[in-house]
N, C-alpha and C positions, 0 to 999 in steps of 0.2 A: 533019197526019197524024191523021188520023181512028184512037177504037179498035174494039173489039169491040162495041160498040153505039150507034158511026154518032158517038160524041164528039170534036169538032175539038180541045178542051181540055179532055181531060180530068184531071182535079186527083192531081198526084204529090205525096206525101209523105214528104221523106227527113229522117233524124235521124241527130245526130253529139252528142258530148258534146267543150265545151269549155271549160274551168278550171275545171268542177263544176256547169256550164249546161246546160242540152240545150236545143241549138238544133233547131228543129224548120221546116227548110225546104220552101214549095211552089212548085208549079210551074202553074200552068194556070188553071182558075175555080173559085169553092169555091161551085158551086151549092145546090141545096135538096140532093140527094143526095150532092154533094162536103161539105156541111158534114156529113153525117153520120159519113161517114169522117174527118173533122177532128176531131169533136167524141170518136168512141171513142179515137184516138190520143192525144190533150192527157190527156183523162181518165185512160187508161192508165198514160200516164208518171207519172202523179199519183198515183195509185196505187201506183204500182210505187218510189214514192220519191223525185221528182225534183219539187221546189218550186222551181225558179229555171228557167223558160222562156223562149229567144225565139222567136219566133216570126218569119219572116224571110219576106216578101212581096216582094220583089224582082221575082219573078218570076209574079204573080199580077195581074189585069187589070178581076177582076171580084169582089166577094162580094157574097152575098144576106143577105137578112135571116135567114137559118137559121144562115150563119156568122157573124156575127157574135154569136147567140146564143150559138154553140158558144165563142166569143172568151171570150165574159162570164160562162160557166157554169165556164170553165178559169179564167181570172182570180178567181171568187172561189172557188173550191177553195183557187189558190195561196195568196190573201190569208187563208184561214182555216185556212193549215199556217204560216202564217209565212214563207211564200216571194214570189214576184214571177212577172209575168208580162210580158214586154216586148215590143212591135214594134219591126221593123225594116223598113229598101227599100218603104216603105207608098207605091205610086204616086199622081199624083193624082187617079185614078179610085176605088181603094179608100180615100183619106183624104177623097174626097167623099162618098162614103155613112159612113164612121161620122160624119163629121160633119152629115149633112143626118139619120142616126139618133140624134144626141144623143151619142155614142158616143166622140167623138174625146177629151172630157176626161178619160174615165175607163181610157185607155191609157198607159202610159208609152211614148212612141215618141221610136226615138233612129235619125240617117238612116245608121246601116250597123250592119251587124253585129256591129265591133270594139267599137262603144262600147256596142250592147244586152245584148254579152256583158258587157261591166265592166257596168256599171249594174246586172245581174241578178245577176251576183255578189257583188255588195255585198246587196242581197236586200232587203228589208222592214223597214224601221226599225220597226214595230209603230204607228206615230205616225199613217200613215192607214191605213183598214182596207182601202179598194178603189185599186186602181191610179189615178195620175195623171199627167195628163199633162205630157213636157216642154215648158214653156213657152216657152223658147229656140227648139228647134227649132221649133214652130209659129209661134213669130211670125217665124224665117225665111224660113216658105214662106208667109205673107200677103203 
């Protein structure tokens, strides 16, 4: 279903808060223009209070190199309030470009939601400053 300007997928963005997380779910591709809309909303939260994010791609197919900026500009806000920023449902289309961007090590990704929300809740030991990634689950999906 195409939208109002001819977009087959274009990028939803829905937020829920759970155990003191805000999970911030999309839905579509978070192109050059979708990561802009990714990048005001993460900030926003951030903003607005909320240092423990996940971010939950389950249902996301594609990002560019703009979102993933927007990924790494949210991430270190978090890590420089003393919070966290986690993936989740990261397919292997979107775990092939952070990692063909160099990107994949400096994410905590955990494969559902249940567990990025614990993870995020536990929050930021202070002991690294930028997000990392779980080792576990990556060397899963090798």
């Amino acid at each position: 279903m195409a939208d109002e300007r001819g977009l087959k997928w274009p990028l939803r963005i829905s937020q829920e808060q759970r155990d003191g997380v805000l999970v911030v779910t999309l839905a579509g591709r978070v192109g050059c223009v979708a990561a802009e809309r990714l990048r005001q909303a993460l900030n926003e939260a951030i903003v607005q209070g909320d240092r423990r994010l996940v971010v939950d791609f389950s249902l996301v197919d594609y990002v560019s190199s703009a979102g993933l900026e927007a990924l790494e500009e949210a991430a270190t806000l978090c890590a420089d309030s003393h919070g966290t920023l986690v993936l989740c449902g990261v397919s292997a289309p979107v775990r092939l470009v952070l990692d063909v961007a160099g990107a994949l090590s400096r994410f905590p990704i955990e494969p559902s939601r249940d567990h990025a929300v614990a993870r995020a809740a536990v929050g930021n030991s202070g002991a690294t400053p930028r997000p990392s990634c779980s080792r576990a689950y990556n060397e899963k999906l090798d």
